[in-house]
VEXDREN-2710 file (C-alpha; in Angstrom, 1 decimal):
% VEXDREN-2710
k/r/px/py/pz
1/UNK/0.0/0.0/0.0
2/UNK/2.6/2.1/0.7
3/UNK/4.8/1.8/-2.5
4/UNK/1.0/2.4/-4.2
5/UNK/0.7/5.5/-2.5
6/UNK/4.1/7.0/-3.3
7/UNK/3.4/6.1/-6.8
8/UNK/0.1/7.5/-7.0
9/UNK/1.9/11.1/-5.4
10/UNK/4.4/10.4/-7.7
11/UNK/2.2/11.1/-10.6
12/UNK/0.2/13.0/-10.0
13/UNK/3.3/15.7/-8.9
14/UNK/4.3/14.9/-12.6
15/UNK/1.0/15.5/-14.0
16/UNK/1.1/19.0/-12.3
17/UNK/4.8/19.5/-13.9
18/UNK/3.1/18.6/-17.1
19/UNK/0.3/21.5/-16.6
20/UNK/2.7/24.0/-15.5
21/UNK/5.0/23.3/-18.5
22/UNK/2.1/24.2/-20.9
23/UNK/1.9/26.9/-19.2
24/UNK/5.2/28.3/-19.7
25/UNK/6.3/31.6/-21.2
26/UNK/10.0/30.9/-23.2
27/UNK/9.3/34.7/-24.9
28/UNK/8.8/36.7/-21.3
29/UNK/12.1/37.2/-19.3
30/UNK/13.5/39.1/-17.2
31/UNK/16.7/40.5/-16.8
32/UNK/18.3/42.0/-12.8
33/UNK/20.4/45.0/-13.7
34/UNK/23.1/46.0/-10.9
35/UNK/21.2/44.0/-8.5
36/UNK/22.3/44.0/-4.6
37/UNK/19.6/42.1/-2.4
38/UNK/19.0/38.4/-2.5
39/UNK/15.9/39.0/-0.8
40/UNK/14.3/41.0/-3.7
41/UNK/16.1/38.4/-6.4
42/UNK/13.7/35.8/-4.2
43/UNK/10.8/37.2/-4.0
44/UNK/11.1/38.1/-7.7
45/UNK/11.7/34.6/-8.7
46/UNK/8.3/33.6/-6.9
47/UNK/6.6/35.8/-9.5
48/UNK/8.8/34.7/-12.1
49/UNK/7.2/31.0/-11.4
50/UNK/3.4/32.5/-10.8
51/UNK/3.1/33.9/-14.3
52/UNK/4.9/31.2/-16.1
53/UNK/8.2/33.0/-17.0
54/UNK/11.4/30.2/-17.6
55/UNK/14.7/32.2/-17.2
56/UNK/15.6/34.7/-15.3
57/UNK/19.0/37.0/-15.7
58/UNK/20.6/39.3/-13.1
59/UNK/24.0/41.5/-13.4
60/UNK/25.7/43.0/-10.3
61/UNK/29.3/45.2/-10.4
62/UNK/31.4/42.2/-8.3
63/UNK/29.7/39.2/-10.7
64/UNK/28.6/37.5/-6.8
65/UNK/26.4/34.6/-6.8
66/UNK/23.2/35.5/-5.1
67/UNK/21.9/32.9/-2.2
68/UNK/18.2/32.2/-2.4
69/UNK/16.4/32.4/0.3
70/UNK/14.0/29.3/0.1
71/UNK/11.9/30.4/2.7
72/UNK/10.9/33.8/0.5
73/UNK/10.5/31.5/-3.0
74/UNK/8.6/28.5/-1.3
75/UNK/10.4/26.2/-4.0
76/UNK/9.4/28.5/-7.1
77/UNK/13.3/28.9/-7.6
78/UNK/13.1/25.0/-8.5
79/UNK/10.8/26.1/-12.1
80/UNK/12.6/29.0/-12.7
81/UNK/16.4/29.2/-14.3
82/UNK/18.2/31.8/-12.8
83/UNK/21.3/33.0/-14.3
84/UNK/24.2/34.9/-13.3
85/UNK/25.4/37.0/-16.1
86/UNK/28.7/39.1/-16.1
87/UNK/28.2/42.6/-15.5
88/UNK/31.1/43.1/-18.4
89/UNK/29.0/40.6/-21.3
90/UNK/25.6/42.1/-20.0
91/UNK/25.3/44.7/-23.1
92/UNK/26.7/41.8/-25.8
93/UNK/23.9/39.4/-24.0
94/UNK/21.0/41.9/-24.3
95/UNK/21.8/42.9/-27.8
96/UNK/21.8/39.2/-28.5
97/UNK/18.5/39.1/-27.2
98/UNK/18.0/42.1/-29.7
99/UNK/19.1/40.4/-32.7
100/UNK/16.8/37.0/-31.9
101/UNK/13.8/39.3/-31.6
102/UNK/13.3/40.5/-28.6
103/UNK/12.1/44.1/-27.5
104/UNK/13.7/45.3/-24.3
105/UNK/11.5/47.5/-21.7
106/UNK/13.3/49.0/-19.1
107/UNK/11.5/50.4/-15.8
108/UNK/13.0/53.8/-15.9
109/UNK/11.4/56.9/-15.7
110/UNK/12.4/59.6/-18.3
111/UNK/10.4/62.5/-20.5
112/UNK/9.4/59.1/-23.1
113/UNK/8.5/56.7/-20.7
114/UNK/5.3/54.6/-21.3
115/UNK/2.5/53.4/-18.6
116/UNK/3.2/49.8/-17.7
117/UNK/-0.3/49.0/-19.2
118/UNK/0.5/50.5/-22.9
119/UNK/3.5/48.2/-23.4
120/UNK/2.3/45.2/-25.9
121/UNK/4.0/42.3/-24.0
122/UNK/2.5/39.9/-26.9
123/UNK/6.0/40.1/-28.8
124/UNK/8.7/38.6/-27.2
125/UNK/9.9/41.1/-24.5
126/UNK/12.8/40.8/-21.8
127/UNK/11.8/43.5/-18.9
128/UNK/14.6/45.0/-17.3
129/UNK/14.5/46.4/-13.6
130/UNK/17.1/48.2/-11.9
131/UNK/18.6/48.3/-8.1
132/UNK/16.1/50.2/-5.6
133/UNK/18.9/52.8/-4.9
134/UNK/20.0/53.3/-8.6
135/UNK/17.5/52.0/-10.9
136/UNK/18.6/50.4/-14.4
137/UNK/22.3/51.6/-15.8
138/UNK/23.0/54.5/-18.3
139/UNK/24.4/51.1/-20.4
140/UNK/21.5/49.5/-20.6
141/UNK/18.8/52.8/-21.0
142/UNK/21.3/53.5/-24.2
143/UNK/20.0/50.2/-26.2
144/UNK/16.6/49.9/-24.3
145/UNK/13.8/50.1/-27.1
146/UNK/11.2/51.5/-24.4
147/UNK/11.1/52.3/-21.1
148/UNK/8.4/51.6/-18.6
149/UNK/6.6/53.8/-15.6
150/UNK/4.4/52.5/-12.6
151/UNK/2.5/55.7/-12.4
152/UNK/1.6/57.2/-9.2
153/UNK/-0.8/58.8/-7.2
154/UNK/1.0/59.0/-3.8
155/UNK/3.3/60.9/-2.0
156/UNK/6.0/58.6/-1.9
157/UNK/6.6/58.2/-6.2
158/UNK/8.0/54.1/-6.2
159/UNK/7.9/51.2/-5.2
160/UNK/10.0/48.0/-3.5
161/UNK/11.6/46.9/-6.7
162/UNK/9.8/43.1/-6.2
163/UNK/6.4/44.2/-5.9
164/UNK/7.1/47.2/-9.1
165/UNK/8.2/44.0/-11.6
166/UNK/5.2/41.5/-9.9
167/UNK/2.7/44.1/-11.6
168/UNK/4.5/44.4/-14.6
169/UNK/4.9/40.8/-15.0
170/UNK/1.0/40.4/-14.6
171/UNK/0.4/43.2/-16.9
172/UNK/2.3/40.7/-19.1
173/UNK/0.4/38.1/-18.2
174/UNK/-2.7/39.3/-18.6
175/UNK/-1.6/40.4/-21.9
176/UNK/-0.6/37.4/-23.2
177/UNK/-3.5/35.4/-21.6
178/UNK/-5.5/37.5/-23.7
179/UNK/-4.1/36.2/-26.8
180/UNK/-4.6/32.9/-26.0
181/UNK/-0.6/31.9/-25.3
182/UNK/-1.9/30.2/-21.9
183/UNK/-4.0/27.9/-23.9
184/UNK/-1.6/26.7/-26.5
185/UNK/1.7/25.3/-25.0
186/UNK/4.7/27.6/-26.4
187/UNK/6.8/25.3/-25.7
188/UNK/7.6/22.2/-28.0
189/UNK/6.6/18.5/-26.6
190/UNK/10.6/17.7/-26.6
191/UNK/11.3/21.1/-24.9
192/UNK/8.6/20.4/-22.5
193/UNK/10.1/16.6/-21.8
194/UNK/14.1/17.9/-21.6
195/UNK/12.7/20.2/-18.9
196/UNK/10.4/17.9/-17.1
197/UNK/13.8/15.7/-16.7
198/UNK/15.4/18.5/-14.6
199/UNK/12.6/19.3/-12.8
200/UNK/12.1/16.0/-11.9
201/UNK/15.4/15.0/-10.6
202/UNK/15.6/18.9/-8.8
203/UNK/12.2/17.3/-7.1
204/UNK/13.3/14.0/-6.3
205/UNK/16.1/15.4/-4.1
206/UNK/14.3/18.4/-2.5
207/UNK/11.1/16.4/-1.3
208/UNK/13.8/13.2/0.1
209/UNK/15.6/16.0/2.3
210/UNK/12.4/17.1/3.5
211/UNK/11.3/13.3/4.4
212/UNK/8.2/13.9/1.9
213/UNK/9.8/10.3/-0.1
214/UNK/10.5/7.5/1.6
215/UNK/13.4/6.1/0.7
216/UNK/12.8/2.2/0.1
217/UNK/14.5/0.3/3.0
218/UNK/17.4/-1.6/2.0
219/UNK/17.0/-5.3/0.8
END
């Protein structure tokens, strides 16, 4: 009964992975510019997973690995790719993005920048947010095809930099949802399967630290 059980949780976590997958967005990133608090990159990531976004990028001036705070992502950071990029190849990798055909918004605020809500995330878009303290780099601004605003109505004029990309990225996903990309898998079945593979070896060894599988005892 209970190998059955295991078995039954087994699949069913897999059939969830399967839902999720079809679910995922490979032409909304993000991209970390300059950024200095892990907390922020793991809170971020948790809305990274909640609106179906794959890969993540962040930058920062000393190229440090961020630690992720697993009590702030509740496992998202297990869906989501996170990737370090070198603050020196940063410009080369967004223009790359560029040249495969993706449009690069930028939070920023500046005499042309756009509501949040007139930005057409339905072409393939990397958004860009910035450090609290600093905001996105002159670098970046110089090759950004749009930049963004979160208008406001208060005295204080912005936000924590997590909650400022959350309702961009479900601007973005209401967007999208809109035209019907939430229906249709974007991904390919063998893109789907190669990632399923990962996720379900990442699982595997998360839910056995935690006790949630039993190991079989030993013959």
């Amino acid at each position: 009964m209970e190998k059955f059980i295991v078995k039954m949780n087994s699949q069913i976590r897999q059939n969830k992975m399967d839902t999720v997958l079809k679910n995922k967005q490979p032409n909304l990133e993000l991209f970390l510019d300059n950024i200095h608090d892990s907390h922020n990159l793991s809170a971020i990531i948790r809305s990274c997973d909640a609106v179906g976004i794959i890969s993540l990028y962040y930058s920062n001036p000393k190229n440090h690995n961020f630690k992720i705070h697993k009590t702030i992502t509740q496992g998202a950071h297990r869906w989501v790719n996170n990737h370090k990029i070198n603050n020196d190849e940063k410009i080369d990798f967004l223009k790359q993005k560029q040249k495969e055909g993706f449009q690069i918004i930028a939070m920023h605020l500046d005499n042309n920048s756009i509501p949040y809500r007139e930005i057409n995330y339905t072409h393939p878009t990397i958004i860009i947010a910035g450090n609290e303290k600093e905001g996105v780099t002159d670098e970046i601004l110089a090759i950004a095809d749009k930049t963004t605003i979160i208008p406001m109505k208060g005295m204080v004029q912005s936000l924590n930099v997590s909650v400022a990309t959350s309702l961009i990225l479900y601007e973005a996903q209401k967007q999208l949802k809109d035209a019907g990309r939430y229906t249709d898998a974007q991904l390919s079945e063998n893109e789907r399967e190669e990632i399923k593979a990962k996720w379900i070896y990442r699982d595997t060894i998360a839910r056995r630290s935690k006790g949630k599988i039993k190991m079989p005892p030993a013959s």
